[in-house]
Biopython code that builds the backbone (N, CA, C, O; Angstrom):
import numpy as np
from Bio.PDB.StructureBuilder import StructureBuilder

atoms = [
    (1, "UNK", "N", (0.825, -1.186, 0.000)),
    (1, "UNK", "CA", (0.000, 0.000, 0.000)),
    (1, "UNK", "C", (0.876, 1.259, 0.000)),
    (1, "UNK", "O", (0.516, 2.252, -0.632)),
    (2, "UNK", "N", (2.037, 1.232, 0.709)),
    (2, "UNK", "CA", (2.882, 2.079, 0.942)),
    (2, "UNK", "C", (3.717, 2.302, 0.003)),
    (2, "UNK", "O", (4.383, 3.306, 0.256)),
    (3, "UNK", "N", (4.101, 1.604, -1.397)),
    (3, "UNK", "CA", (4.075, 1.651, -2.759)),
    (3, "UNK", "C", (3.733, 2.095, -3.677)),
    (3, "UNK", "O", (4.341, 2.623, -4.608)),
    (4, "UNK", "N", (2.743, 1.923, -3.497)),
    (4, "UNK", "CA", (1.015, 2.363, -4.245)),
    (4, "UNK", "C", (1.166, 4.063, -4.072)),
    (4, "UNK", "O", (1.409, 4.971, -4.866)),
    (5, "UNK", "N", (0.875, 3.993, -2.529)),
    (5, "UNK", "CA", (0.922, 5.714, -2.227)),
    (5, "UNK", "C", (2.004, 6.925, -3.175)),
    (5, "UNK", "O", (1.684, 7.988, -3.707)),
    (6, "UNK", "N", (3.318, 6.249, -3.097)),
    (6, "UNK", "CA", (4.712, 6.700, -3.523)),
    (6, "UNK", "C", (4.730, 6.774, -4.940)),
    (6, "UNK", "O", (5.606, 7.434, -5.500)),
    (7, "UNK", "N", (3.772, 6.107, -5.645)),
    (7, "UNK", "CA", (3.667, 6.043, -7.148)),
    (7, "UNK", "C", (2.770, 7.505, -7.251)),
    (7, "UNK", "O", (2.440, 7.853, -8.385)),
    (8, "UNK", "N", (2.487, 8.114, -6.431)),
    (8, "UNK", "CA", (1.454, 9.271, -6.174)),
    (8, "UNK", "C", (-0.367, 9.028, -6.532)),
    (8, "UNK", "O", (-1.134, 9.956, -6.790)),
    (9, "UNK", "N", (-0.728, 7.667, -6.466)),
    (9, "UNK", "CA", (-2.157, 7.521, -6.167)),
    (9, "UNK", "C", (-2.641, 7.469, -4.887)),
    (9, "UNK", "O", (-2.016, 7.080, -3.901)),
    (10, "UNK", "N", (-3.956, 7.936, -4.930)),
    (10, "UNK", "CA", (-4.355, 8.419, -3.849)),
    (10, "UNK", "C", (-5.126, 7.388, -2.638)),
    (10, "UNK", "O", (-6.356, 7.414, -2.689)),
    (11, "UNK", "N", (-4.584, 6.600, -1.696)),
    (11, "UNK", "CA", (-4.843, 5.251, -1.067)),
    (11, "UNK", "C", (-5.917, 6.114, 0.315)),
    (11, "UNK", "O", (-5.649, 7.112, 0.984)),
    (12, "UNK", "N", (-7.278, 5.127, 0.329)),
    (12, "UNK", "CA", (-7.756, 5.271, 1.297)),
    (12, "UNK", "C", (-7.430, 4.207, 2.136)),
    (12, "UNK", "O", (-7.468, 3.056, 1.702)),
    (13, "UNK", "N", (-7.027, 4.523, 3.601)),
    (13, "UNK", "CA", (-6.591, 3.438, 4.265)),
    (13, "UNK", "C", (-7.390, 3.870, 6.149)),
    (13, "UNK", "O", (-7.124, 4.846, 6.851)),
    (14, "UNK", "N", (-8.372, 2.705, 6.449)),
    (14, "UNK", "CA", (-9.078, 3.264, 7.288)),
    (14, "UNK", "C", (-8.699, 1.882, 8.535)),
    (14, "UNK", "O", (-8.746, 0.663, 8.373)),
    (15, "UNK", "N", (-8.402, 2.546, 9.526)),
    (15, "UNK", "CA", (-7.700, 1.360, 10.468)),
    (15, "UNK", "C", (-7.568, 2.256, 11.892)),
    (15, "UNK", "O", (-6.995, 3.336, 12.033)),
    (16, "UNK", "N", (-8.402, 1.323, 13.063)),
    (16, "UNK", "CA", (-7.785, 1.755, 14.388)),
    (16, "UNK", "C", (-6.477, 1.467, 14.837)),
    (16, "UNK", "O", (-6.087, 1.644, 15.990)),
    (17, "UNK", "N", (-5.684, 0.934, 13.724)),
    (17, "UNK", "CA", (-4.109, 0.730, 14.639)),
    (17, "UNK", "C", (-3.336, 1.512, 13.709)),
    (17, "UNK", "O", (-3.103, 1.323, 12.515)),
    (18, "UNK", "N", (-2.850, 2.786, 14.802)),
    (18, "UNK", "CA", (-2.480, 3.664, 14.579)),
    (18, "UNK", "C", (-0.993, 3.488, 14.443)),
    (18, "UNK", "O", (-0.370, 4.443, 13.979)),
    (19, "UNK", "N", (-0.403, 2.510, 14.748)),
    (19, "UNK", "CA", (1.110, 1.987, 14.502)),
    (19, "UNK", "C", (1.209, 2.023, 12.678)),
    (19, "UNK", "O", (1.901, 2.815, 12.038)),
    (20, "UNK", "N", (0.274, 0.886, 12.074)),
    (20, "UNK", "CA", (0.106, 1.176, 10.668)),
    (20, "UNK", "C", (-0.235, 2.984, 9.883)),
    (20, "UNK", "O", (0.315, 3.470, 8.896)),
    (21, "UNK", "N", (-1.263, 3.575, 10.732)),
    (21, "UNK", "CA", (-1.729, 4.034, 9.870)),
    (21, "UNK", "C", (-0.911, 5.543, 9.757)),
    (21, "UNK", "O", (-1.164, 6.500, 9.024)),
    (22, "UNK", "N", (0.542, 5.304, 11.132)),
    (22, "UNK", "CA", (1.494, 6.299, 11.315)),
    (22, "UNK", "C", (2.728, 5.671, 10.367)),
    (22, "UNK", "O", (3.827, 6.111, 10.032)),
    (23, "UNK", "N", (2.289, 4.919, 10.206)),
    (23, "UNK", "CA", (3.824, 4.331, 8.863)),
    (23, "UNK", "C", (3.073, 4.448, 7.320)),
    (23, "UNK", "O", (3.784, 5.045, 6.512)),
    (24, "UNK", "N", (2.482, 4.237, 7.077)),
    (24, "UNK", "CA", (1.324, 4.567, 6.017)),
    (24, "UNK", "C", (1.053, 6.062, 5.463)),
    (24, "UNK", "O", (1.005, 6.281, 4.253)),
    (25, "UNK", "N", (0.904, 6.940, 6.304)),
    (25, "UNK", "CA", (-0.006, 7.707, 5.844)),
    (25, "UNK", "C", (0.855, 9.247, 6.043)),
    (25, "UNK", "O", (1.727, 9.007, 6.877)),
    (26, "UNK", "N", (0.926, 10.288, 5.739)),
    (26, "UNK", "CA", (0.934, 11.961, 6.001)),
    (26, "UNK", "C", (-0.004, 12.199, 6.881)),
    (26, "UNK", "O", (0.240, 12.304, 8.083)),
    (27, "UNK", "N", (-1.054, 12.297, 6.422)),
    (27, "UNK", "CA", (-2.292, 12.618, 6.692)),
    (27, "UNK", "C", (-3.518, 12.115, 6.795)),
    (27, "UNK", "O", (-4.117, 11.581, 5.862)),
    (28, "UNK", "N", (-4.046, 12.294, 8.193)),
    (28, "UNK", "CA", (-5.480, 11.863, 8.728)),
    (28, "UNK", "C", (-6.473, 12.550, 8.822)),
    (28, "UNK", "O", (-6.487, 13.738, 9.144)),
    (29, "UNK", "N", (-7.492, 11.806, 8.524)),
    (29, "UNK", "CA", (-9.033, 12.645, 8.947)),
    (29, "UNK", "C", (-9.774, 11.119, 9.931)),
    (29, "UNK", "O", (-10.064, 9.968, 9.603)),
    (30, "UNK", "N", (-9.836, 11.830, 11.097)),
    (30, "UNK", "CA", (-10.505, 11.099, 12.623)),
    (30, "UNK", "C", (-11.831, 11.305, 12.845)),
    (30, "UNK", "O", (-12.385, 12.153, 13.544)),
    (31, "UNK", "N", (-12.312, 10.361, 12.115)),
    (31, "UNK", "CA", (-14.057, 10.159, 12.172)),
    (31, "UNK", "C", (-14.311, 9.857, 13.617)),
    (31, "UNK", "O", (-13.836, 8.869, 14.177)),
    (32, "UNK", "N", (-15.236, 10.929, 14.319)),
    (32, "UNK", "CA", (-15.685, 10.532, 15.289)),
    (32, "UNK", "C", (-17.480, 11.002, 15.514)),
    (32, "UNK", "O", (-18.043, 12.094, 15.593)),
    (33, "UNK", "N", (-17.947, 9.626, 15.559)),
    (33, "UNK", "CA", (-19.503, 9.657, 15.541)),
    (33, "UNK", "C", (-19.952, 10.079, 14.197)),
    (33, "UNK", "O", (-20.956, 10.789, 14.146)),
    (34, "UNK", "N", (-19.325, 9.728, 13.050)),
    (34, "UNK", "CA", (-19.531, 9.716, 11.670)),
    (34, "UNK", "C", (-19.302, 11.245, 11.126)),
    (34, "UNK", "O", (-19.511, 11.915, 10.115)),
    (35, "UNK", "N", (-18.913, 11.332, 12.036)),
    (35, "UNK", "CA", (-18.252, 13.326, 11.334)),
    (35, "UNK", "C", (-16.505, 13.648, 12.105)),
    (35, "UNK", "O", (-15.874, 13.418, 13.136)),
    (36, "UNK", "N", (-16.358, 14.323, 10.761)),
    (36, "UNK", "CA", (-15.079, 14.963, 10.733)),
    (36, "UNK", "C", (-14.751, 15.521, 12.410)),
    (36, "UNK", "O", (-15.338, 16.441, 12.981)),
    (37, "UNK", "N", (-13.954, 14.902, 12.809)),
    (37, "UNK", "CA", (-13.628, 15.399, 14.225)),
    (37, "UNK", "C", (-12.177, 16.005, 14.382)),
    (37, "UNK", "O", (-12.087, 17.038, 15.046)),
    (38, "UNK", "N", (-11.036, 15.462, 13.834)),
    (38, "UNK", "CA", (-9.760, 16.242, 13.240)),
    (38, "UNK", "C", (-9.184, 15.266, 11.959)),
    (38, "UNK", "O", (-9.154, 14.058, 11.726)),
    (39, "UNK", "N", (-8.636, 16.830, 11.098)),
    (39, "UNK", "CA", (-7.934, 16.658, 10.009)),
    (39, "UNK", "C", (-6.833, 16.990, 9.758)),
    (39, "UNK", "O", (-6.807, 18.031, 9.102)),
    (40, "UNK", "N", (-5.749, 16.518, 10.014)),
    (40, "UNK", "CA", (-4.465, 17.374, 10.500)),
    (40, "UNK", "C", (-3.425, 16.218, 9.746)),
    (40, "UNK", "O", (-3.772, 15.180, 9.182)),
    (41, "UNK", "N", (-1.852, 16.832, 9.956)),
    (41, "UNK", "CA", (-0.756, 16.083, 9.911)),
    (41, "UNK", "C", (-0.909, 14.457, 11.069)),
    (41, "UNK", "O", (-1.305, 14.348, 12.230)),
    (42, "UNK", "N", (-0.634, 13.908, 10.541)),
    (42, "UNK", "CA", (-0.736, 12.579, 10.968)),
    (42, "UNK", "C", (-0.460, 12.410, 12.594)),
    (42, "UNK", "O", (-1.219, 12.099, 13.511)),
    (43, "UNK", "N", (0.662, 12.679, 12.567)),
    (43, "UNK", "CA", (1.058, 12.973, 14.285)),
    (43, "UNK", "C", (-0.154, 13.631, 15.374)),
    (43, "UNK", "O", (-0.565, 13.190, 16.447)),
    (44, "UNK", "N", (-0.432, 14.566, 14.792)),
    (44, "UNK", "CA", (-0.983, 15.164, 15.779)),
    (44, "UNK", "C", (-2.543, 14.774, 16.055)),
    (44, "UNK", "O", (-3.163, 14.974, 17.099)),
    (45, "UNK", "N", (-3.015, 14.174, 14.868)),
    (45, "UNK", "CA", (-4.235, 13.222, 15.234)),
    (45, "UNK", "C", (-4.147, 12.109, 15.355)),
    (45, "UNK", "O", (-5.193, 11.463, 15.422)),
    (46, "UNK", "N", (-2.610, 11.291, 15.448)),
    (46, "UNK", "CA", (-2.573, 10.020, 16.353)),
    (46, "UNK", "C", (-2.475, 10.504, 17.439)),
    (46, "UNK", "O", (-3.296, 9.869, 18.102)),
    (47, "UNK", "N", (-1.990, 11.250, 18.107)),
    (47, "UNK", "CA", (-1.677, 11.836, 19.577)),
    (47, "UNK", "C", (-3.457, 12.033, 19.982)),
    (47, "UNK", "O", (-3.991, 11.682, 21.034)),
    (48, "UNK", "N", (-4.066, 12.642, 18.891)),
    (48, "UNK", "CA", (-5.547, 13.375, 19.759)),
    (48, "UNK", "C", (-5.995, 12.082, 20.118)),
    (48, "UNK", "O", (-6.184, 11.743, 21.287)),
    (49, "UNK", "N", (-6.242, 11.042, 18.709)),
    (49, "UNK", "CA", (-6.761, 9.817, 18.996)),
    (49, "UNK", "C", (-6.687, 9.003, 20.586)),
    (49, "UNK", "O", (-7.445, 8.755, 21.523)),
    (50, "UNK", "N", (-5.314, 8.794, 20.209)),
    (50, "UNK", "CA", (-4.729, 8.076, 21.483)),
    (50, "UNK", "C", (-5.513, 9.012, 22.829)),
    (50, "UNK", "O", (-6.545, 8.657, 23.398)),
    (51, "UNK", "N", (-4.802, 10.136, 23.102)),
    (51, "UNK", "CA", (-5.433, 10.769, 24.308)),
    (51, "UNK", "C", (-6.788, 10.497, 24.726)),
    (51, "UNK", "O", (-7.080, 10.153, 25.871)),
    (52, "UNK", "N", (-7.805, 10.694, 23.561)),
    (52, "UNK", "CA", (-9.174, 10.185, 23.642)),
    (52, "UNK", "C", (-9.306, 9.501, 24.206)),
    (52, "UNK", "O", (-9.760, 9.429, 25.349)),
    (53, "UNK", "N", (-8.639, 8.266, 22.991)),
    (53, "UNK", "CA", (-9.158, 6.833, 23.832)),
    (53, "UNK", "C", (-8.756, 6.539, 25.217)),
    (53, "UNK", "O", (-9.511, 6.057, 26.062)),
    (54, "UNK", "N", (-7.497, 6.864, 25.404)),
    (54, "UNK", "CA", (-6.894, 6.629, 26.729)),
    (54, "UNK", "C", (-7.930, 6.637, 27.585)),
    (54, "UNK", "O", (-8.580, 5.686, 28.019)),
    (55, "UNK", "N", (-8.066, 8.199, 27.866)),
    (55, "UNK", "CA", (-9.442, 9.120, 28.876)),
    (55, "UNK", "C", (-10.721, 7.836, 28.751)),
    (55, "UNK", "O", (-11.054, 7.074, 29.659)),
    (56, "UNK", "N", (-11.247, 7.883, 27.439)),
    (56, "UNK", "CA", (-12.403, 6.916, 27.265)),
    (56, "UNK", "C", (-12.343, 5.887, 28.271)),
    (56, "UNK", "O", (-13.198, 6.020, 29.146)),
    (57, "UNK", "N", (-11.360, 4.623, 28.425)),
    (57, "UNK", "CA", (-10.860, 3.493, 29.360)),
    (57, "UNK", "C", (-10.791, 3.593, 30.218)),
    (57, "UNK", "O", (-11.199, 2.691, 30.949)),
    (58, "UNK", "N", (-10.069, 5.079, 30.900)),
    (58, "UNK", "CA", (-9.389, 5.506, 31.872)),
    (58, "UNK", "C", (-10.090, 6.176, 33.473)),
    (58, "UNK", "O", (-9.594, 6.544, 34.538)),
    (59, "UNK", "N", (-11.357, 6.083, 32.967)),
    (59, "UNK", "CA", (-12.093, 6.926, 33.619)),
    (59, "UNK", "C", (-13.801, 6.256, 33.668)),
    (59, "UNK", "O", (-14.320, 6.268, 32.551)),
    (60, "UNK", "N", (-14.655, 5.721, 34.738)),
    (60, "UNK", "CA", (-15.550, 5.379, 34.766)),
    (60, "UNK", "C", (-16.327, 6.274, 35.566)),
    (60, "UNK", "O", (-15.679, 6.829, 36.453)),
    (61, "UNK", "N", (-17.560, 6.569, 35.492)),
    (61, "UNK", "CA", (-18.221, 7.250, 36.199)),
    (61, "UNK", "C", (-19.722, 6.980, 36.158)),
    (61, "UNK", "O", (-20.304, 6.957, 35.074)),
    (62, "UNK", "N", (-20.390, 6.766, 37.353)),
    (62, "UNK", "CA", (-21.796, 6.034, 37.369)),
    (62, "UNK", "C", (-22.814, 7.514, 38.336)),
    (62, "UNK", "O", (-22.889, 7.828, 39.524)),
    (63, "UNK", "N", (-23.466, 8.103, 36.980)),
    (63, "UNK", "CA", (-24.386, 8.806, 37.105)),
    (63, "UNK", "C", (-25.482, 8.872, 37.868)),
    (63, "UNK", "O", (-25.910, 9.816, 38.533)),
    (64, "UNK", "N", (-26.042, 7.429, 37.667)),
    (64, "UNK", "CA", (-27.292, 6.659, 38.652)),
    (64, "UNK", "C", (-26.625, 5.857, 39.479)),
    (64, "UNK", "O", (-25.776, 4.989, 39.277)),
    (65, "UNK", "N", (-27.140, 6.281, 40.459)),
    (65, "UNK", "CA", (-26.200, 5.982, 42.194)),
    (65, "UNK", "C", (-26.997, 4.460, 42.067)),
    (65, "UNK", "O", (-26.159, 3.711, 42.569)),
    (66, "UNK", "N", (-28.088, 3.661, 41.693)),
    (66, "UNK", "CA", (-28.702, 2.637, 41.687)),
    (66, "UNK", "C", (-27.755, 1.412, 41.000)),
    (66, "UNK", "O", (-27.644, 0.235, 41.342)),
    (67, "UNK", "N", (-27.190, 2.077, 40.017)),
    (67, "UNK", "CA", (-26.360, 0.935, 39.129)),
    (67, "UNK", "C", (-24.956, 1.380, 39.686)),
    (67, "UNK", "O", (-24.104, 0.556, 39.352)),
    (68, "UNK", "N", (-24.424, 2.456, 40.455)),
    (68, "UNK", "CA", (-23.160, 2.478, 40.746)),
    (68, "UNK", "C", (-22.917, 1.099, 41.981)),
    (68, "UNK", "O", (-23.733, 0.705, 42.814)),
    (69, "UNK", "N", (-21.225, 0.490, 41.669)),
    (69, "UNK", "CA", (-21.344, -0.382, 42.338)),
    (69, "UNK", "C", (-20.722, -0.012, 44.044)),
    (69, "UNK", "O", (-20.260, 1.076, 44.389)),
    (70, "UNK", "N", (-20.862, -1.141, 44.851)),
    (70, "UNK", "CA", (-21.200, -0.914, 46.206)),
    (70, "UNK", "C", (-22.438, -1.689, 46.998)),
    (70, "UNK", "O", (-23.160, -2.617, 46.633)),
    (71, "UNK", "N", (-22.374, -0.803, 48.434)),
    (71, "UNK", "CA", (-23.168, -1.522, 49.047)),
    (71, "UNK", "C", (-24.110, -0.727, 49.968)),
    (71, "UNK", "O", (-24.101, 0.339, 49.352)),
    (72, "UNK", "N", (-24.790, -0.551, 50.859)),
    (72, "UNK", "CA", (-25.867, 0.537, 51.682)),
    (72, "UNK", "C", (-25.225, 1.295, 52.434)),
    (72, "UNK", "O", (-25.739, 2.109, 53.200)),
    (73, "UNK", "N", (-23.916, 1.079, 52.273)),
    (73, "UNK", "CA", (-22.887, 1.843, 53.394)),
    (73, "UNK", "C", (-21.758, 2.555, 52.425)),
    (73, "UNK", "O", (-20.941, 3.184, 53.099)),
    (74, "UNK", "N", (-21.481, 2.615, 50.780)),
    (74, "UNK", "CA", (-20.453, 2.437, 50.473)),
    (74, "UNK", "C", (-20.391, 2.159, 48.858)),
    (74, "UNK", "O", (-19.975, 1.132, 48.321)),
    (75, "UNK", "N", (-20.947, 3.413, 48.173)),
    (75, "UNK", "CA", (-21.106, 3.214, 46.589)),
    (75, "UNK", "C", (-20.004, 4.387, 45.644)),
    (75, "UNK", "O", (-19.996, 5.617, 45.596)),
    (76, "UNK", "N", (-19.265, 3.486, 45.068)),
    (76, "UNK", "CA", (-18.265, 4.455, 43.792)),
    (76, "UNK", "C", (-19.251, 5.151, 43.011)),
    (76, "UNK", "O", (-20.238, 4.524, 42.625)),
    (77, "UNK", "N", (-19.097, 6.495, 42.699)),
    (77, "UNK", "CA", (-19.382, 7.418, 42.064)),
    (77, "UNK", "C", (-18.522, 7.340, 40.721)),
    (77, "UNK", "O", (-18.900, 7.176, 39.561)),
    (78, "UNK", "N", (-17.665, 7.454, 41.078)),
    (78, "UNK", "CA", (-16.468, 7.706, 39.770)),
    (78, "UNK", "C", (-15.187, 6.734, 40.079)),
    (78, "UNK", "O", (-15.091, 6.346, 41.243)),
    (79, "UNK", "N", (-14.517, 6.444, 39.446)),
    (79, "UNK", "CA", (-13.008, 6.009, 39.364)),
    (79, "UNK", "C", (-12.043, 6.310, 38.226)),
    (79, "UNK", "O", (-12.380, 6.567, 37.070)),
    (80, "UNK", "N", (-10.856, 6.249, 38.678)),
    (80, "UNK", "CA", (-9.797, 7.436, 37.619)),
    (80, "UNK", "C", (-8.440, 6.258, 37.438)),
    (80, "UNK", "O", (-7.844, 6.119, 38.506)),
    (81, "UNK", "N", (-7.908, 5.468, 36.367)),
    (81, "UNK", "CA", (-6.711, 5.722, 36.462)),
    (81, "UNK", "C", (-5.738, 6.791, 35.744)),
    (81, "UNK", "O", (-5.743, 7.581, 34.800)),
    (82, "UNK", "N", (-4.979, 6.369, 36.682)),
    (82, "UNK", "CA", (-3.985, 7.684, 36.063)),
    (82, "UNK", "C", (-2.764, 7.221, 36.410)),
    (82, "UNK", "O", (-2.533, 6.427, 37.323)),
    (83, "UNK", "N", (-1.581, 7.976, 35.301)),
    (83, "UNK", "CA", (-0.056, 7.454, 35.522)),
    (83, "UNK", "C", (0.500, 7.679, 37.234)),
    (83, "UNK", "O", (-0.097, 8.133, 38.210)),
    (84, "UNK", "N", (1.794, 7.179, 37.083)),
    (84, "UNK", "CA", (2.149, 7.457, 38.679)),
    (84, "UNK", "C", (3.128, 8.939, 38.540)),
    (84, "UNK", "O", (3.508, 9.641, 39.478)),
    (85, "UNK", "N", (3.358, 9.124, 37.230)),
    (85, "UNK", "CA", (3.830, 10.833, 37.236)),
    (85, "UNK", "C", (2.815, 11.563, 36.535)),
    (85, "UNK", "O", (3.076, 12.158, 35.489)),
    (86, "UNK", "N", (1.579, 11.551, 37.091)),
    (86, "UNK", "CA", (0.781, 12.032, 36.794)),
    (86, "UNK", "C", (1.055, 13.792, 36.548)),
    (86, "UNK", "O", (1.516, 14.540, 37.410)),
    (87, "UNK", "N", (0.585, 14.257, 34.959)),
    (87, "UNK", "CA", (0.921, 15.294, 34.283)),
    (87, "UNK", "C", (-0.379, 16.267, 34.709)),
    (87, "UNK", "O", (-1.575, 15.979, 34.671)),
    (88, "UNK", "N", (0.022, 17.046, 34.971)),
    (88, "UNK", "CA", (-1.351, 17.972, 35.144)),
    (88, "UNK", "C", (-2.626, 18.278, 34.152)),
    (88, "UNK", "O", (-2.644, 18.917, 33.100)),
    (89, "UNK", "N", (-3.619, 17.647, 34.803)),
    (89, "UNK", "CA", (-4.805, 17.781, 33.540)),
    (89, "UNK", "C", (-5.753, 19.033, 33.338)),
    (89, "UNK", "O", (-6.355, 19.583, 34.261)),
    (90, "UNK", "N", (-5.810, 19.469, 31.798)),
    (90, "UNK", "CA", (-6.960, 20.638, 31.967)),
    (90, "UNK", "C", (-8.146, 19.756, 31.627)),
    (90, "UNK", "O", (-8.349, 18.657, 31.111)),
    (91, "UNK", "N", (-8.757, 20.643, 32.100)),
    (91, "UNK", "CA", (-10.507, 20.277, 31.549)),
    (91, "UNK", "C", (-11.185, 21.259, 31.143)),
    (91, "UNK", "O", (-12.344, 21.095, 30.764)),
]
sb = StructureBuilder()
sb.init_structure("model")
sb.init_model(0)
sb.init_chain("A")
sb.init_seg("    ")
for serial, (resi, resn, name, xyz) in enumerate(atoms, 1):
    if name == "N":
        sb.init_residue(resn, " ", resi, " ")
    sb.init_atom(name, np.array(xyz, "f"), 0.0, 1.0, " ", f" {name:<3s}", serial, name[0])
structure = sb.get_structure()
């Protein structure tokens, strides 16, 4: 594919593994929820990607105290991981 590209035709190449699609490609466009969410130099929307998803995994939070888990004495609201040199986060 990476051939193909170099011959100067134009390769659509659509893949969550961003290892390929950072050896592959210049440039990304990051469909998120079926619309254009970033279109940038490759790097910098594997970085957004990644961050996303990270956060997405990284972070649980139970809205309805009924389904949060626990017990009549003792229910998680939220839970966070996070690195152990944890970088300062904006929100």
């Amino acid at each position: 594919m990476g051939e193909v590209a170099r011959e100067g035709r134009t390769v659509l190449f659509v893949s969550h593994n961003m290892m390929a699609v950072q050896n592959l490609c210049r440039r990304a466009i990051w469909l998120d929820g079926g619309q254009i969410g970033r279109q940038r130099r490759i790097g910098q929307v594997v970085a957004d990607y990644l961050q996303h998803s990270f956060s997405a995994i990284a972070e649980q939070v139970w809205e309805d105290i009924a389904t949060a888990p626990g017990n009549d004495k003792v229910r998680l609201r939220s839970a966070r991981v996070r690195p152990a040199q944890a970088m300062p986060q904006t929100r």
